[in-house]
N, C-alpha and C positions, 0 to 999 in steps of 0.2 A: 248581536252576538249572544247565541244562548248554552255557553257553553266555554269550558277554558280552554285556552289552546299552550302547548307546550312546545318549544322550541330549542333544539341545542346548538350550540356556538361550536364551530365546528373548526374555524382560523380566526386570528385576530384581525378585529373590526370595529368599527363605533357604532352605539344603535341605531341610528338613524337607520342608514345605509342597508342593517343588515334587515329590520323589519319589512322596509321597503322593497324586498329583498326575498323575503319569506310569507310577506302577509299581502297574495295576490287582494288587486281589488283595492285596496288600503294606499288613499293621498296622503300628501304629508301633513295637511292639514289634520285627515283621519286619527295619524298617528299622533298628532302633537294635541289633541286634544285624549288618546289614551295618555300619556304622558302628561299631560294636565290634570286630569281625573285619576292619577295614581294604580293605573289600572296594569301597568307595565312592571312586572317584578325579575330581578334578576338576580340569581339564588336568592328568593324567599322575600328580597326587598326592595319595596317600591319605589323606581327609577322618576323622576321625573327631565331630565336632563339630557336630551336627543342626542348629543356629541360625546355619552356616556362610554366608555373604553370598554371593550368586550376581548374577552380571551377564551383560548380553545378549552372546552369543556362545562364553560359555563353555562346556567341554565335559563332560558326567560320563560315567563309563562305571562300570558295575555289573560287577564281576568275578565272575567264575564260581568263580575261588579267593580264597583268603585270603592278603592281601596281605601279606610279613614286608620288603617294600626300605626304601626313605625313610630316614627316619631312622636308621635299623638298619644300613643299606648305606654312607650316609656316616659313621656314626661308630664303627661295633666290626666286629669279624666272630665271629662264631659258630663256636667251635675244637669243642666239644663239649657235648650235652648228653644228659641220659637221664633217666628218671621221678623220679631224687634232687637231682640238680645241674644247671648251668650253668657251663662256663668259653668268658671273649668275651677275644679280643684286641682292645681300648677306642684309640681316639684318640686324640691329648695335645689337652686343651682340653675334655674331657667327662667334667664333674664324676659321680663315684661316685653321690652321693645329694644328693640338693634342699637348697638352702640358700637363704638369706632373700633374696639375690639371682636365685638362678637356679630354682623350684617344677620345668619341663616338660623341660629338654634335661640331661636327666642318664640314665646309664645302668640306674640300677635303673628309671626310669619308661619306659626303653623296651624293657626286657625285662617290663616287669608287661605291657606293651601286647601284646608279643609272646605270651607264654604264655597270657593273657585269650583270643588269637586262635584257643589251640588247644582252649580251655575256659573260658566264664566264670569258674569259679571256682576256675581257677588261680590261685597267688600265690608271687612271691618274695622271698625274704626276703637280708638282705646278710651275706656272712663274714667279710669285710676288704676295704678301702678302696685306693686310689690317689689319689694327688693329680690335681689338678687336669688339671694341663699333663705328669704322668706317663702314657705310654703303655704297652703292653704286655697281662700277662694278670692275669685277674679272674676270682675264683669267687664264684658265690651258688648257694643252697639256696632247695630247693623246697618244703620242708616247716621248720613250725618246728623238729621233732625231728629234724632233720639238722643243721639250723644250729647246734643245742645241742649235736648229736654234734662236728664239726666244732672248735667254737670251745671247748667245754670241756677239749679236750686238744689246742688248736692247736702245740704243740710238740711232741706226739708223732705226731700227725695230716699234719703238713704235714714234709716229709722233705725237700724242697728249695726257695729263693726265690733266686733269682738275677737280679739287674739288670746293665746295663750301663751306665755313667754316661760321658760326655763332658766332664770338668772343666778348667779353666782351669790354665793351665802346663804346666810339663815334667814329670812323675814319674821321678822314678828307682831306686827300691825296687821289686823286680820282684814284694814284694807286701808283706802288715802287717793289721796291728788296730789296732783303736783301741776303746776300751772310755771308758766315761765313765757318771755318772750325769744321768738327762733328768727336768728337769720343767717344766711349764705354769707360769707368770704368771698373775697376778690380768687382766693383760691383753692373758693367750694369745697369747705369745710364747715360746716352746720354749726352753730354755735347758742346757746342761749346765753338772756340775762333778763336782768329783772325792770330794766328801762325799757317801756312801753315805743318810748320814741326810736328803739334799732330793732323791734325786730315784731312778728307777728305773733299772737297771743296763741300758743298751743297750750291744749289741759288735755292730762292723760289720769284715767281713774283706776285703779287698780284693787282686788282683792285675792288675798289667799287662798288657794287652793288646797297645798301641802307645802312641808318646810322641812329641810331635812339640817345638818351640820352645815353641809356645802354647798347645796343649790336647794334651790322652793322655785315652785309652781305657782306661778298668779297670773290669775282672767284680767286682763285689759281692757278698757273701754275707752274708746275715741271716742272725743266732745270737738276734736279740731283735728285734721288730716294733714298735720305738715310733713316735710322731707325729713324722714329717721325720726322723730318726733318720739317712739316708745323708747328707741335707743339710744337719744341721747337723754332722756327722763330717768332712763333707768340707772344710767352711771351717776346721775346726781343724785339719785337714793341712795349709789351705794350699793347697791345691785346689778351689774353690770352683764348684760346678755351673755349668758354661755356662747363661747365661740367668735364674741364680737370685737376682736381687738380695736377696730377702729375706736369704740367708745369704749376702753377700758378694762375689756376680758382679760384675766389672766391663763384661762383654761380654756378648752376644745374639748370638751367631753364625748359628744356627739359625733363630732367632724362637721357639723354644720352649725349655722348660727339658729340659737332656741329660738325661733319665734314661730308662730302657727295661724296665720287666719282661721278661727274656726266658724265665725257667723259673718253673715250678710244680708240684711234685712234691708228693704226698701218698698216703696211703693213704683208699682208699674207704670212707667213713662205715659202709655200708651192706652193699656187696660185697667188701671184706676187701683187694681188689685195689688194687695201688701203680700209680699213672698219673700221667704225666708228660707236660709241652705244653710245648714251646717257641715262641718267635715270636723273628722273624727281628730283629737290629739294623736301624733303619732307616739309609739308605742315607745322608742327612747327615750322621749321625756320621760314619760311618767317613771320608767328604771331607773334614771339618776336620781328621784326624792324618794 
């Protein structure tokens, strides 16, 4: 197909039917592999769900490329990838991987959509996580035996993590650690303390950036990747992430919780080579100090 093709819906229908229908020549295999490859848009956006409801007026148009916007465009951007990896700078508000509440609008299921688009039987697999409402950058592997390269020696593998956190109060230490032991509740609530024997050793490093009356700006450096590890460090300084009630926020300045992956350095599984992405602080932190 070199060329787009436009279609209107002319009675209500479901797509299948109606392409099968309109696009002489065209299996259903044909079709469900445009529908696979995002190539099928209906007013403006990319259907991939064959039993999709069609009603009178509406528009399809059959793309001539494979579609990667939508979803993809409003919620990560695409820093870099190659035939081993993937790193996206992710949205705050776009869960890592599917959970009992949310199966479709998470970032691994829109990058499996994306790489499916350049081969069916592409797949990606996940290296480490971000929270929720944490923005910033994210790597996944393309292969199991990356992901195992990767994660089996993630401290020696991974050379730099660097966040930028927006917390509550004044800081006055132009920098510090905090070290403590973390572990999970029976009902998976993160906890530290200082007995080595309950819990795993996390150290979070932190330095001043700016300090205002009510919130300060400090660059974060992970020496250990545990579960909320900045966030719950940070309510025991007494600095408690803007927007993070879990750990202690009193305020919501942003609407989202301050925290920003901004670096990701590591050495290449595969090519031997050290690479490193940044992503820019978003622009409402810096307005609050």
């Amino acid at each position: 197909m070199n060329k787009d093709i436009t279609l209107a819906v002319g009675e209500a229908t479901t797509l299948m039917p109606f392409l099968l229908s309109s696009l002489t020549g065209k299996s259903r295999d044909n079709i469900k592999s445009l529908l696979r490859n995002r190539q099928v848009l209906v007013n403006g956006e990319p259907v991939t769900q064959f039993n999709h409801e069609l009603k009178p007026g509406d528009t399809i148009v059959i793309s001539a490329a494979r579609h990667t916007g939508g979803l993809m465009a409003r919620n990560m951007r695409l820093v870099y990838e190659d035939e081993h990896l993937i790193v996206i700078d992710k949205n705050a508000g776009l869960l890592s991987m599917a959970s009992d509440n949310e199966k479709y609008l998470t970032a691994y299921n829109i990058l499996s959509t994306y790489v499916k688009s350049q081969k069916p039987s592409n797949r990606i697999f996940i290296v480490h996580r971000l929270d929720r409402d944490t923005s910033g950058l994210m790597m996944f592997a393309r292969s199991e035996k990356v992901q195992s390269l990767l994660q089996r020696d993630w401290k020696r593998n991974v050379t730099a993590r660097t966040y930028v956190a927006l917390v509550e109060g004044e800081v006055t230490e132009p920098e510090g650690i905090v070290k403590s032991y973390i572990y999970e509740s029976k009902a998976l609530v993160i906890h530290s303390t200082p007995d080595p024997k309950r819990g795993d050793l996390a150290v979070t490093r932190f330095r001043l950036l700016k300090s205002g009356k009510e919130y300060s700006l400090l660059e974060i450096k992970l020496e250990t990747g545990k579960k909320n590890q900045i966030r719950l460090h940070m309510q025991e300084k007494g600095h408690s992430i803007a927007g993070d009630k879990k750990y202690g926020a009193m305020s919501s300045p942003i609407g989202r919780l301050g925290l920003h992956a901004s670096v990701l350095a590591f050495i290449h599984p595969v090519t031997g080579r050290e690479m490193r992405f940044e992503s820019k602080v978003p622009a409402k932190f810096r307005r609050m100090v």
